[in-house]
MARPADO-404542 format. One line per 3 residues: their letters; for each residue x, y, z of C-alpha. Coordinates in steps of 0.2 Angstrom, whole numbers. Layout:
BEGIN
A> X/Y/Z; ...
% end
This chain:
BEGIN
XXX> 0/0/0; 14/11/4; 23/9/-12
XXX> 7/13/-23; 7/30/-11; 23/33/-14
XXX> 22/27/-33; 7/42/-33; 17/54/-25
XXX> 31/56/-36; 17/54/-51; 9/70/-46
XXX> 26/78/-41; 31/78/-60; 13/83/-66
XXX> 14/97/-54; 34/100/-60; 29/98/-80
XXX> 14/110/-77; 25/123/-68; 38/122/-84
XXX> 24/124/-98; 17/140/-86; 33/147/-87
XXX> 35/142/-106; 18/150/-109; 22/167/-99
XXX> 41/169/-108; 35/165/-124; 20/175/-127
XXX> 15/194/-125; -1/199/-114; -11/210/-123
XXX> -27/216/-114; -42/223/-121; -56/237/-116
XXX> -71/247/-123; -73/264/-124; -83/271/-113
XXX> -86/288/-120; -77/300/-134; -74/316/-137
XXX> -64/332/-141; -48/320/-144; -50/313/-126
XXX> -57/294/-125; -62/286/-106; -57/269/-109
XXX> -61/254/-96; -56/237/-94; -36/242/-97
XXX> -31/239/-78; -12/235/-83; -10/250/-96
XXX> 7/260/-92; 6/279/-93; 13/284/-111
XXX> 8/269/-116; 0/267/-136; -16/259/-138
XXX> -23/254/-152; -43/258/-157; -55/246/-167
XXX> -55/260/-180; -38/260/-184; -34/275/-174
XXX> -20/275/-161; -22/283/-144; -9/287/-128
XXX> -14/283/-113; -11/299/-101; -24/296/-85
XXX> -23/280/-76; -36/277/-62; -43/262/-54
XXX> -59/260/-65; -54/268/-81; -40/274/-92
XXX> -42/292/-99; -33/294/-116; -30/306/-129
XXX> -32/301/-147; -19/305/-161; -26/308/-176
XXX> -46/311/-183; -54/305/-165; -69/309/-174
XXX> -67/289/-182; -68/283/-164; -83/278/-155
XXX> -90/274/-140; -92/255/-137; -77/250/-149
XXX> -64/240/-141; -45/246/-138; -30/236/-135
XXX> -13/239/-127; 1/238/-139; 17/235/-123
XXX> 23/252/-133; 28/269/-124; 25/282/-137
XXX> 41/285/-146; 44/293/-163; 54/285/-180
XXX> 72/293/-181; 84/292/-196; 99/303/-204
XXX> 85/301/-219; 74/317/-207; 85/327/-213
XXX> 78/340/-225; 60/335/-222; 45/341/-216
XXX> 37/329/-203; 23/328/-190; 27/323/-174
XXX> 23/306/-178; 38/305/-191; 25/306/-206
XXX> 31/315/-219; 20/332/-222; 31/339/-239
XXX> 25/327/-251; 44/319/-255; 40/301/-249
XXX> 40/291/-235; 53/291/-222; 62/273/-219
XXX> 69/273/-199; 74/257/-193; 76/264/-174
XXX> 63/273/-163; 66/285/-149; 56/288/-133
XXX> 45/303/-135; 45/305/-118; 63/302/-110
XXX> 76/305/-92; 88/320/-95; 107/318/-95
XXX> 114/320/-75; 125/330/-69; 140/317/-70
XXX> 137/315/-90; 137/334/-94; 152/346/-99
XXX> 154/365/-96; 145/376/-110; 161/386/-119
XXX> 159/382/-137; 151/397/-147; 135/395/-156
XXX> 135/410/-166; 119/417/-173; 127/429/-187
XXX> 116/444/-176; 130/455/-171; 117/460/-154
XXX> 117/441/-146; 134/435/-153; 142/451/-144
XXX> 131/455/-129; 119/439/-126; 129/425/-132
XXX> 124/406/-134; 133/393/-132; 131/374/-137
XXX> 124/364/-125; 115/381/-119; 94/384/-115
XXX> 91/402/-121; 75/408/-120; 69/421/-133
XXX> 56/430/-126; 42/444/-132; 24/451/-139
XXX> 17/444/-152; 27/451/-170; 42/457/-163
XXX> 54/444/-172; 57/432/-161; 54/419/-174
XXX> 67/428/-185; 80/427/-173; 78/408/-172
XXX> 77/408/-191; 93/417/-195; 104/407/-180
XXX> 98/392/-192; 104/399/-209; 120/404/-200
XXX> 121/386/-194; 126/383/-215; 144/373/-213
XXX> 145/373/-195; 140/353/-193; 128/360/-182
XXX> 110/350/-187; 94/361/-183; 77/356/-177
XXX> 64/368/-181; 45/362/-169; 33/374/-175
XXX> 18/371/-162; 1/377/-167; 7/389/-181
XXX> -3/394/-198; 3/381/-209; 5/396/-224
XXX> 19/402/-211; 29/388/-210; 28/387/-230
XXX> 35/404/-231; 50/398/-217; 52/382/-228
XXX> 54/392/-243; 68/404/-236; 76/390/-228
XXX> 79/381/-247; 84/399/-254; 97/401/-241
XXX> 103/382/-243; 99/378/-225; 87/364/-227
XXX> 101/354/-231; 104/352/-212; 87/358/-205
XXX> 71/345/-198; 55/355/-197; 43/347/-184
XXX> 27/352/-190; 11/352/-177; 1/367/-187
XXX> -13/378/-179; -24/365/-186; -19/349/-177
XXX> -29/342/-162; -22/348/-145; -13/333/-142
XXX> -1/332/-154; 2/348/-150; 6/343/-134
XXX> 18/331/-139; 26/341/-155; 43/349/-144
XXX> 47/331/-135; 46/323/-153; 56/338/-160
XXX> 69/333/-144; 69/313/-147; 74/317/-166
XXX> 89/329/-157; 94/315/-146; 97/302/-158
XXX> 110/317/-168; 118/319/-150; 117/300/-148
XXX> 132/302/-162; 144/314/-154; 134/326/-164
XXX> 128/344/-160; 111/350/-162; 99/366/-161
XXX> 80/363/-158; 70/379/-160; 52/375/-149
XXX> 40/390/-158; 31/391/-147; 28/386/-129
XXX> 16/397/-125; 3/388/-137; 10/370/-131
XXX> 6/375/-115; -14/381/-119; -13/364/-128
XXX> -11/354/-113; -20/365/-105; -35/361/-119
XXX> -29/341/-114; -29/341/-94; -47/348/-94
XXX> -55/336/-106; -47/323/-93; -55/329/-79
XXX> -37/334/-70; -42/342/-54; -33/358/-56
XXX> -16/359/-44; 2/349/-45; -5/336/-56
XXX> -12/345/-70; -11/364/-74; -10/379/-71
XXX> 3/369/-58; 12/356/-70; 18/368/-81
XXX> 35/370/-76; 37/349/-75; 29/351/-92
XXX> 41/363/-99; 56/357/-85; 58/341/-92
XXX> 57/343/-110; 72/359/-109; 85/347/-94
XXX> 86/337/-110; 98/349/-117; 114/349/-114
XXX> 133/346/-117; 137/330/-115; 157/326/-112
XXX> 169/314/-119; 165/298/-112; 145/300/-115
XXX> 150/305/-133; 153/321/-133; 138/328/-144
XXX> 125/345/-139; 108/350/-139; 105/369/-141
XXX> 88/372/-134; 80/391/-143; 61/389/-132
XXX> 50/404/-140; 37/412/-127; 24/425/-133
XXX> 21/441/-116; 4/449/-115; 8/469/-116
XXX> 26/465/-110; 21/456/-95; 37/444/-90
XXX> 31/441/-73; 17/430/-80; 14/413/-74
XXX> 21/403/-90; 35/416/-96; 42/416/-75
XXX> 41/395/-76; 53/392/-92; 64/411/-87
XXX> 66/401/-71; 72/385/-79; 83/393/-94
XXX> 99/400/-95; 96/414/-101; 84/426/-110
XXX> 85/438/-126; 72/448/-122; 63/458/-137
XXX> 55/476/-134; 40/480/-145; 42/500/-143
XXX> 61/496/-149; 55/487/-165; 41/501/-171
XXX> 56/514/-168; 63/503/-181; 77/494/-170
XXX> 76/478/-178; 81/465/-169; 72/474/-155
XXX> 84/465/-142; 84/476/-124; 98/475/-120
XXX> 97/479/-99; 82/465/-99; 94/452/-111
XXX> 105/441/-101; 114/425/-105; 122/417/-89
XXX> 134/407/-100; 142/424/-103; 159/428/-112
XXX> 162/408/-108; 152/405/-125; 162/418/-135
XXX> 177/418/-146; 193/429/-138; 191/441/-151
XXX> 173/443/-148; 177/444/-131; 186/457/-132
XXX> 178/469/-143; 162/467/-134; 166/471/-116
XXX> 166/488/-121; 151/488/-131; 140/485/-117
XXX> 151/495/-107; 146/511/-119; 129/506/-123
XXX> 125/506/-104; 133/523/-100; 123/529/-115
XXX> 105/523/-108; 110/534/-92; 117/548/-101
XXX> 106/548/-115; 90/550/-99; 99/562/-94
XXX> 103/574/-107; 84/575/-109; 82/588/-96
XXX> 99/597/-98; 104/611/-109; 122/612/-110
XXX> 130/597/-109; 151/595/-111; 161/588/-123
XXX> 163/572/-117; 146/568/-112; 138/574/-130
XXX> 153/559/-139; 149/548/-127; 129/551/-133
XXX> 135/554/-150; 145/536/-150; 130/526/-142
XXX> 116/532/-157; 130/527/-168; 131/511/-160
XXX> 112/506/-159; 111/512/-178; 128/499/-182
XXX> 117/483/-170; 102/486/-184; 102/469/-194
XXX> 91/465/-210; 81/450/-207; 87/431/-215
XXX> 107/443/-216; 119/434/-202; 135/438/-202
XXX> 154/429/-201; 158/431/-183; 176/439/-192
XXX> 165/453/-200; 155/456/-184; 172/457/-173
XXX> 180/470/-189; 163/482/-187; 160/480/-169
XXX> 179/483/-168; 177/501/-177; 161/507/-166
XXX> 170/504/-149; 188/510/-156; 180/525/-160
XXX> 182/524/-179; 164/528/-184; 163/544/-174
XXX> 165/555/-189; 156/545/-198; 136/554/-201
XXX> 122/543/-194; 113/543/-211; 129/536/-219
XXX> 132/524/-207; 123/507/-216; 133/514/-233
XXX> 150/515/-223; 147/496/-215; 141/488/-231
XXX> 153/497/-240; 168/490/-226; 163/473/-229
XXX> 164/473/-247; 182/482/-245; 187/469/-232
XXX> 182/454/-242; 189/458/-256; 206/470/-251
XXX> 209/464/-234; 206/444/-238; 220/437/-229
XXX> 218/447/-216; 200/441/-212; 205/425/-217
XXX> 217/424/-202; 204/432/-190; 192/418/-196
XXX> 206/407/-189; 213/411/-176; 197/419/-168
XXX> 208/431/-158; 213/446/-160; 232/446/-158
XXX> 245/459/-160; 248/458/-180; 228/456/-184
XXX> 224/469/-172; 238/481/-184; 232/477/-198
XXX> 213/479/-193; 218/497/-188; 226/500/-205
XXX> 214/493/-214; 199/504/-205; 210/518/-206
XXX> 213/516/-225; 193/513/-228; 188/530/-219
XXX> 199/538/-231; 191/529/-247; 174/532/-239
XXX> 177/552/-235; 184/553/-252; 168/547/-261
% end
C-alpha cells in the first residue's frame, strides 16, 4: 500500500513539476495584450475601461484603426487622448494595449524633411524609412554626464553674438509680444548654422501652416534645409499632438547627439503647447493643482528643456541647443508661463515691441537680455571687442536719460551720446542677413575704437556695407586669419587698424 502512495506521490510531483515548466514556457513566450471598450469620446479625449495593466505613455490601439496614448490612469478607467481624426472613434469600440511607450521614427533620412510629430512626412517627398525609434518622452542627462558650456554657437546677429551669447549645449529663451521677431531670430541662427556641422530642429507648435511654408521656402533659398528638420504640429492639429510636438522635436535631437553630434532645436512656441495641454488636462478631468495645470507647467516645460545639454567625452561628446519661444501679453514677463521656463533657462534675449516700431530691428533690450553662459560661450576676439560695447551702450542709456532735461551738456558727455546712437544704428540687422563672426568682430571693432565717430548717422549702413565689401575683397587674408585664429592678436589687431584707417579715407573721399 505504501509503495502505490509513494508510486502516486512522485506521479503527481512531475505533473505538478511539467505543469510549472509549460506556465513558465507559456508566460516567456508570449505577450499579454489586454483589451477594453470605450466608454465615452470626445474632443480628442477617450475614457477607456477594462485596461487595468495599461502603463502611462503607453500606445493603444482603437478598433478604427486610430492610435491613442494613454495619459490618466485610475482604478476603474483609463483616460486617453487620441492621435489623429478622433472623430473615427466611437464609443463602445474595443481598444488594445500595444506594450509600446509612445516613441517617434528617427533616421539621418529626417534630414531636409518636413514631418509631424509622428515621423510622417507632411512635404509630399515620400515616405521616411527609420529602422530605430526613440522615446517621445525620455530621463535627462545628470549632472556626471554633462560638460561645461564654452563652445560658441553663433547666430550671425551681431546684438546676441556680442552681448547675449549662446553657447552649445546652452537653453536660451527668446522672449516677447506677439510680432516682434522672435521667430526671425531663431530663423537666422539656423541659416547661419550653413557649414558649422551644427544639425537644426525647427518644432513649430500650433502655427498657420501658410507660415511655416513661407520659413520652408527661405530656408531652401538660403541652402539651410540641407541640415534643418521641421517638426510640423500646425494651428490645425488636435491639442494633443500639439502637446507632444517639442518632446518629438527633442527625441529626433537626441538620436543626432546620440552620435557625438551637436544640435539646435527651435520650440516656436511654448506658450501655445502649454494652452494645448491646457486644452488636454481639462478634457481629462485633471483636478486643477500639481498634477495637471495651471501647476504642471514647469514639470511640463522642466523636463522637456533638462534634456539639453553638453554631454562630455565619455558619454560621446555631442549637444543640444535648446531656442524655447514664449509670446508676453503687453510685455508682462512676470506672468505665470514666461516666469516658469525664465526660471528653468539659461538665459533670455528679451525683445521690446516699442524698440521694434522705432525701427530697431532686432528689438533686443539689451538691460532685460542676459545670458548666464556669458563671455564663456564667446570667441577671444569677440570677447574682447564686446566688453566695451556693453560697457558704452550702458553709459549711453544713463546719459542719453539724462541729457533730456539738460541744456548744455560738455564735450565728453555729447561723444559719449553721440557714439552710443552710432552704436544702436551699427546693432540694426536685416532679417534672414547673419554675419561671419570675423566681419562682426572687424565692425563691432570700429564702433568701440572710436572709428565711426565721424562718420554721419545717415551714412552709417553705406559705410558698413561698404567696409565689408572692402574687407572681403582688399583685406582677404587678413580676415581669413581672423576667421582662424578667432583672436585678435597683435599683428591682426595692426592690420585691422590699417585697414579701418585706409577705408575711412576711401569712404570720406567718395
Amino acid at each position: 500500500m505504501s509503495e502505490t502512495k509513494t508510486k502516486n506521490v512522485t506521479a503527481a510531483a512531475q505533473i505538478a513539476q511539467s505543469l510549472r515548466q509549460q506556465i513558465e514556457k507559456f508566460e516567456t513566450g508570449t505577450k499579454a495584450e489586454e483589451s477594453g471598450v470605450v466608454r465615452n469620446v470626445g474632443d480628442g479625449i477617450a475614457s477607456i475601461s477594462g485596461l487595468s495593466k495599461a502603463q502611462s505613455m503607453e500606445l493603444l490601439s482603437f478598433e478604427s484603426g486610430e492610435t491613442g496614448v494613454a495619459l490618466n490612469l485610475e482604478h476603474d478607467r483609463v483616460g486617453a487622448m487620441i492621435l489623429g481624426e478622433w472623430q473615427k472613434v466611437r464609443a463602445g469600440e474595443g481598444v488594445k494595449t500595444t506594450g509600446k511607450i509612445l516613441s517617434v521614427p528617427v533616421s539621418d533620412d529626417l534630414i531636409g524633411r518636413v514631418v509631424d510629430p509622428l515621423g510622417r512626412a507632411l512635404d509630399g517627398k515620400g515616405d521616411i524609412k527609420a529602422k530605430k525609434e526613440y522615446p517621445v518622452e525620455k530621463i535627462a542627462p545628470g549632472v556626471m554626464a554633462r560638460q561645461s558650456v564654452n563652445v560658441p554657437l553663433m547666430t550671425g546677429i551681431k546684438a546676441i553674438d556680442a552681448m547675449v551669447p549662446i553657447g552649445r549645449g546652452q537653453r536660451e529663451l527668446i522672449i516677447g509680444d506677439r510680432q516682434t521677431g522672435k521667430t526671425a531670430i531663431a530663423i537666422d541662427t539656423i541659416i547661419n548654422q550653413k557649414g558649422t556641422g551644427v544639425i537644426c530642429v525647427y518644432v513649430a507648435v500650433g502655427q498657420k501652416e501658410s507660415k511655416i511654408a513661407k520659413i520652408v521656402a527661405k530656408l531652401e533659398e538660403a541652402g539651410a534645409m540641407e541640415h534643418t528638420i521641421i517638426v510640423l504640429s500646425g494651428a490645425s492639429s488636435a491639442a494633443s499632438v500639439q502637446y507632444i510636438a517639442p518632446y518629438a522635436g527633442c527625441a529626433m535631437a537626441e538620436y543626432f547627439m546620440d552620435q557625438g553630434k551637436d544640435v539646435l532645436v527651435v520650440y516656436d512656441d511654448l506658450s501655445k503647447q502649454a494652452w494645448a495641454y491646457r486644452e488636454v488636462s481639462l478634457l481629462l478631468r485633471r483636478p486643477p493643482g500639481r498634477e495637471a495645470y495651471p501647476g504642471d507647467v514647469f514639470y511640463l516645460h522642466s523636463r522637456l528643456l533638462e534634456r539639453a545639454c553638453r554631454r562630455n567625452e565619455e558619454n560621446g561628446g555631442g549637444s543640444i541647443t535648446a531656442l524655447p519661444i514664449i509670446e508676453t501679453q503687453a510685455g508682462d514677463v512676470s506672468a505665470y508661463i514666461p516666469t516658469n521656463v525664465i526660471s528653468i533657462t539659461d538665459g533670455q534675449i528679451y525683445l521690446e515691441g516699442d524698440l521694434f516700431y522705432r525701427g530697431i530691428r532686432p528689438a533686443i533690450s539689451v538691460g532685460l537680455s542676459v545670458s548666464r553662459v556669458g563671455s564663456a560661450a564667446q570667441t577671444k576676439a569677440m570677447k574682447k571687442v564686446a566688453g566695451q560695447l556693453r560697457l558704452d551702450l550702458s553709459q549711453f542709456r544713463e546719459l542719453e536719460a539724462f541729457a533730456q532735461f539738460a541744456t548744455d551738456l560738455d564735450e565728453g558727455t555729447r561723444k559719449q551720446i553721440e557714439r552710443g546712437r552710432r552704436t544702436i544704428e551699427v546693432l540694426k540687422q536685416g532679417q534672414y542677413e547673419p554675419m561671419a563672426t570675423e566681419q562682426q568682430v572687424a565692425v563691432l571693432y570700429a564702433v568701440t575704437r572710436g572709428y565711426i565717430d565721424s562718420i554721419p548717422m545717415d551714412k552709417l549702413k553705406d559705410w558698413e556695407s561698404g567696409l565689408h565689401s572692402y574687407l572681403s575683397t582688399e583685406k582677404s587674408d587678413l580676415m581669413d586669419k581672423l576667421a582662424e585664429k578667432k583672436a585678435l592678436e597683435p599683428d591682426i589687431e595692426e592690420g585691422l587698424k590699417s585697414a579701418l584707417e585706409d577705408w575711412n579715407k576711401i569712404f570720406a573721399s567718395k
